[in-house]
Short mmCIF file of the C-alpha atoms (twelve columns), coordinates in Angstrom:
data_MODEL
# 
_entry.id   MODEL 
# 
loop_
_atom_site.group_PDB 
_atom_site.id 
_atom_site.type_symbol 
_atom_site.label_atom_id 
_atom_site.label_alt_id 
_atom_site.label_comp_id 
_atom_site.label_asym_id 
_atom_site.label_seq_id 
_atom_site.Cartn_x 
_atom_site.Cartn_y 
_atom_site.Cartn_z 
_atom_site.pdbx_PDB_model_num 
ATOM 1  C CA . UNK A 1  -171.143 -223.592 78.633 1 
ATOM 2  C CA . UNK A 2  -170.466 -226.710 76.385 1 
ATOM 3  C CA . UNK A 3  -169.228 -224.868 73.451 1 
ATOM 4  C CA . UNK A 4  -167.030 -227.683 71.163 1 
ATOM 5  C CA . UNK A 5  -168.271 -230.641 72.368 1 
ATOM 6  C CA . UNK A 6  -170.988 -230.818 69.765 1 
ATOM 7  C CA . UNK A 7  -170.133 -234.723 69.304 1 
ATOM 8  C CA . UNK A 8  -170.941 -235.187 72.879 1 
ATOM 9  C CA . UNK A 9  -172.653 -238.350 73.353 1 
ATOM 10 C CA . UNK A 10 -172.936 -238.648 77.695 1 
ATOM 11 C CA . UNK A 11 -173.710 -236.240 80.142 1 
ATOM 12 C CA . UNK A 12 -173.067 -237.178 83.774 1 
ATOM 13 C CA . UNK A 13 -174.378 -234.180 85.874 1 
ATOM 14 C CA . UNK A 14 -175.536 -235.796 88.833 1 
ATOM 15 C CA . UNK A 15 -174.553 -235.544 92.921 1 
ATOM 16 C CA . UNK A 16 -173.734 -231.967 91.846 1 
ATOM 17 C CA . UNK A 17 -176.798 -229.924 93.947 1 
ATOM 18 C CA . UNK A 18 -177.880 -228.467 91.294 1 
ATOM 19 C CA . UNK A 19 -181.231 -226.037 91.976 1 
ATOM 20 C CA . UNK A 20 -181.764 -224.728 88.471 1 
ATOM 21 C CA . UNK A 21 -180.769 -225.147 84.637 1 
ATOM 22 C CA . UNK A 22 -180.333 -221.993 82.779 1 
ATOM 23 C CA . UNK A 23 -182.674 -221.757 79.262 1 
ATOM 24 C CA . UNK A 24 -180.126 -222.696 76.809 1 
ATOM 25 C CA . UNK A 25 -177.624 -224.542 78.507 1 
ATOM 26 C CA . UNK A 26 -177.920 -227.656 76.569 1 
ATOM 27 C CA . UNK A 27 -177.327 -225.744 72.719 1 
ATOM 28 C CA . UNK A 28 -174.951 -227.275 70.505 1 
ATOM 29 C CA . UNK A 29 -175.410 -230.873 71.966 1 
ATOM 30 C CA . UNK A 30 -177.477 -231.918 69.214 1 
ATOM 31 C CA . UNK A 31 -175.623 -235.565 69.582 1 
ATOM 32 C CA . UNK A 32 -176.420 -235.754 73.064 1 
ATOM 33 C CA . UNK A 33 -178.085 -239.415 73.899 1 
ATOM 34 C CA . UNK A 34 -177.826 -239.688 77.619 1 
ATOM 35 C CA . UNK A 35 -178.170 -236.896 80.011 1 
ATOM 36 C CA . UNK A 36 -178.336 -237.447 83.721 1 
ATOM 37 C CA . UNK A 37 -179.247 -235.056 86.231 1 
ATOM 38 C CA . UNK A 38 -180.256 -237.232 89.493 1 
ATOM 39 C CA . UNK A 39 -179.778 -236.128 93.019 1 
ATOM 40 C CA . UNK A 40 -180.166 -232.799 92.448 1 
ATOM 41 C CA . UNK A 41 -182.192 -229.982 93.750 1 
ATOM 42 C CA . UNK A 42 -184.057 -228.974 90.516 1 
ATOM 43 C CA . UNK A 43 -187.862 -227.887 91.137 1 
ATOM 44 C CA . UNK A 44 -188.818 -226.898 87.746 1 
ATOM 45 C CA . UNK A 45 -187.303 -226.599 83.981 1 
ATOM 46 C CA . UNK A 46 -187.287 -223.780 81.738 1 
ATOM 47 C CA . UNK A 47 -189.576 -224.054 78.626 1 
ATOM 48 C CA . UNK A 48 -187.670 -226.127 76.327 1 
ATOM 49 C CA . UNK A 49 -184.569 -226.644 77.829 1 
ATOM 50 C CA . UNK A 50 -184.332 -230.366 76.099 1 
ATOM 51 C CA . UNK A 51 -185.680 -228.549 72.623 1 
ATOM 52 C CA . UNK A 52 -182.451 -229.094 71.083 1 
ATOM 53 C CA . UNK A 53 -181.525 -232.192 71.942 1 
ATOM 54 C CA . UNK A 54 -182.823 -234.566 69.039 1 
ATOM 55 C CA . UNK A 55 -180.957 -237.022 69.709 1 
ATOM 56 C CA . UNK A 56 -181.336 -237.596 73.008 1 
ATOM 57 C CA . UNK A 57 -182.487 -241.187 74.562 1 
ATOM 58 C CA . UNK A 58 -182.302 -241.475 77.884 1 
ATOM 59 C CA . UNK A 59 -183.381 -238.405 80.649 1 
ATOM 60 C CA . UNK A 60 -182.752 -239.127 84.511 1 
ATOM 61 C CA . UNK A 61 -184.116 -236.433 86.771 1 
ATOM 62 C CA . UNK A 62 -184.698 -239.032 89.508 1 
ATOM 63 C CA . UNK A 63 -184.619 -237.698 93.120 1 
ATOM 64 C CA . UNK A 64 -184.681 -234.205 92.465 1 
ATOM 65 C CA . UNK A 65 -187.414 -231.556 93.618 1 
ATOM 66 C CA . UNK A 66 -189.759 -232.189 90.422 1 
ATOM 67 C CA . UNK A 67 -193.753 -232.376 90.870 1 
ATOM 68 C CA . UNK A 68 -193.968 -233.964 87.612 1 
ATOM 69 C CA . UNK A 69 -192.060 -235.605 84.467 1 
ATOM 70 C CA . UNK A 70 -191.198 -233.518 81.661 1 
ATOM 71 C CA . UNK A 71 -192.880 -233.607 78.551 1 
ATOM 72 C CA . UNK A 72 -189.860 -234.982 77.024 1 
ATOM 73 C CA . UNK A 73 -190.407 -238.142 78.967 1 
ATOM 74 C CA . UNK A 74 -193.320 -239.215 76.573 1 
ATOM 75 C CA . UNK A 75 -191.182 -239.570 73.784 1 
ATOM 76 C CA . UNK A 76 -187.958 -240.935 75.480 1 
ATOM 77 C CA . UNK A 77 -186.637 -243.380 78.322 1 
ATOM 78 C CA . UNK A 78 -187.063 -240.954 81.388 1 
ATOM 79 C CA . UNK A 79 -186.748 -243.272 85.061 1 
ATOM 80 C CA . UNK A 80 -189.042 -242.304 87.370 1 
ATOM 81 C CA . UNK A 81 -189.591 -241.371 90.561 1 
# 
């Protein structure tokens, strides 16, 4: 879905209704830093759909249909509720 924007630094994905992520989706953004997915309708995650993203710094999943925060969350800047 993102193929060539491996330098990719921002991801805005918010306000979009979003209900699920597809495993993989987030491959090739290893430069990824910011990712924002608020005001969505996401109930769950697959299994290490933020694996790849070593780089990554900031995760907002605010307002969306979560029962808990990520794992990811303990390592990383992840607002919540």
């Amino acid at each position: 879905m993102f193929d060539g924007l491996g330098a990719l630094q921002s991801l805005k994905l918010s306000f979009n209704q979003l209900a699920a992520l597809a495993s993989g989706v987030f491959d090739g953004l290893g430069a990824l830093q910011s990712l924002e997915l608020y005001l969505n309708q996401l109930a769950t995650l697959p299994p290490g759909v933020f694996a790849g993203l070593g780089e990554l710094r900031l995760l907002d999943l605010r307002r969306n249909r979560l029962s808990g925060r990520p794992a990811i969350c303990s390592r990383i800047r992840c607002p919540w509720p």
